[in-house]
C-alpha positions in Angstrom: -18.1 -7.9 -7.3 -20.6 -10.3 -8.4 -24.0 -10.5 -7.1 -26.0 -14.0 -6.4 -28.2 -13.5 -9.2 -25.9 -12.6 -12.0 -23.6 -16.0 -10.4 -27.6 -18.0 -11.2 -27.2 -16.7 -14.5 -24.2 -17.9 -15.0 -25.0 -21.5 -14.2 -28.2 -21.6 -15.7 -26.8 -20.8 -19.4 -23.6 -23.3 -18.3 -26.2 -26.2 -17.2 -29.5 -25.7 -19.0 -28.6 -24.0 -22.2 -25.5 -25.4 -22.7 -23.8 -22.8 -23.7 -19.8 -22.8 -23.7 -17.6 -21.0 -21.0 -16.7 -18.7 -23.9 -20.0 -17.6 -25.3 -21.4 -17.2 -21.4 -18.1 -14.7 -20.8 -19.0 -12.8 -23.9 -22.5 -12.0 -23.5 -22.4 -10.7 -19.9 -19.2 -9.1 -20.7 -16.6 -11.3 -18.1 -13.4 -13.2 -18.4 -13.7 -16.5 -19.3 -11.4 -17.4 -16.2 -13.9 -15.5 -13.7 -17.0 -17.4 -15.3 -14.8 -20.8 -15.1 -14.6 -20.4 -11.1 -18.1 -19.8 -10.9 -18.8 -22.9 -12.3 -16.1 -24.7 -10.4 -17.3 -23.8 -7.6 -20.2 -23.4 -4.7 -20.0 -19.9 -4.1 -23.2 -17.9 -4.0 -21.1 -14.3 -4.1 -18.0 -13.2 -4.9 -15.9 -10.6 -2.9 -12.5 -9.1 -3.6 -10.8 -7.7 -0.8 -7.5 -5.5 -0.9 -5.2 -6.9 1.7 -3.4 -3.6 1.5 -3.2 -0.4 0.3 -0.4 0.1 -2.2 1.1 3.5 -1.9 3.9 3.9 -4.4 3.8 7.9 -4.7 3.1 8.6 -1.1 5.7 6.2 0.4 8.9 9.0 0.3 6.3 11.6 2.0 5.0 8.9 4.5 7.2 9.7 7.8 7.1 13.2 7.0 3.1 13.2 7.2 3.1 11.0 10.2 5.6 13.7 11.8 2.7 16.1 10.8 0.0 14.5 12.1 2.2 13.7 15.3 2.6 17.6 15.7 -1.1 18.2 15.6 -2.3 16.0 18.2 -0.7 18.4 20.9 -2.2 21.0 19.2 -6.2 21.9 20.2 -8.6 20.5 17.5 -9.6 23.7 15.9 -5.6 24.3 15.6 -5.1 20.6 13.9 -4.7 20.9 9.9 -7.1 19.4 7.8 -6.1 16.3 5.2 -6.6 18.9 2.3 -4.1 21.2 3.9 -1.7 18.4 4.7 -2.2 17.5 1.1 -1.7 21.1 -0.5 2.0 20.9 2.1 2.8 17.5 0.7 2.6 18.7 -3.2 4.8 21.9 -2.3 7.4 19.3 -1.5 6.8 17.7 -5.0 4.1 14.8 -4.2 2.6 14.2 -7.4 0.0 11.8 -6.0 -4.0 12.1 -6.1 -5.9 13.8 -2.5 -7.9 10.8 -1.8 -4.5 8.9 -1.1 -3.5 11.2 1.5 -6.9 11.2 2.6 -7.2 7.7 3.8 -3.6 7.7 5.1 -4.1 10.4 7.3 -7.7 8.4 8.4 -5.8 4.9 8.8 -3.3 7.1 10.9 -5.4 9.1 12.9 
């Protein structure tokens, strides 16, 4: 994410130094394709949103955790098992993936 002032200086060594696209992207450490948009165009910030989540590794384990989750809503809260218990389940069945995946699936879900 860019921030407004490092987008000013940006256009200020573009249109009052002069200085190429090239030279700009080296110094503050960009891609020269990144500093060529900001020139292109009006923007004052620059934002990147994930549309979605990609879950490669958790994908084969995904209707079993729902299942799971499913189970513990009938169940009184201080009976419902954590996300760090679902996740210690999930690698006994051979998920290889990181917590924080399980983590926000089990938030998105619940």
């Amino acid at each position: 994410m860019l921030t407004v002032e490092t987008i000013a200086k940006i256009r200020r060594a573009y249109h009052r130094d002069n200085k190429s696209i090239r030279q700009i992207a080296k110094d503050m450490n960009l891609a020269r394709n990144t500093v060529r948009k900001i020139i292109r165009s009006d923007d004052t910030e620059r934002n990147y949103e994930r549309k979605s989540q990609p879950r490669p590794q958790l994908e084969p384990y995904k209707e079993q955790l729902i299942q799971a989750l499913e189970d513990d809503l009938q169940k009184p809260p201080k009976r419902q098992r954590s996300a760090q218990l679902l996740f210690e389940i999930l690698q006994y069945e051979g998920f290889t993936g990181g917590y924080d995946s399980v983590r926000r699936f089990v938030k998105k879900v619940a």
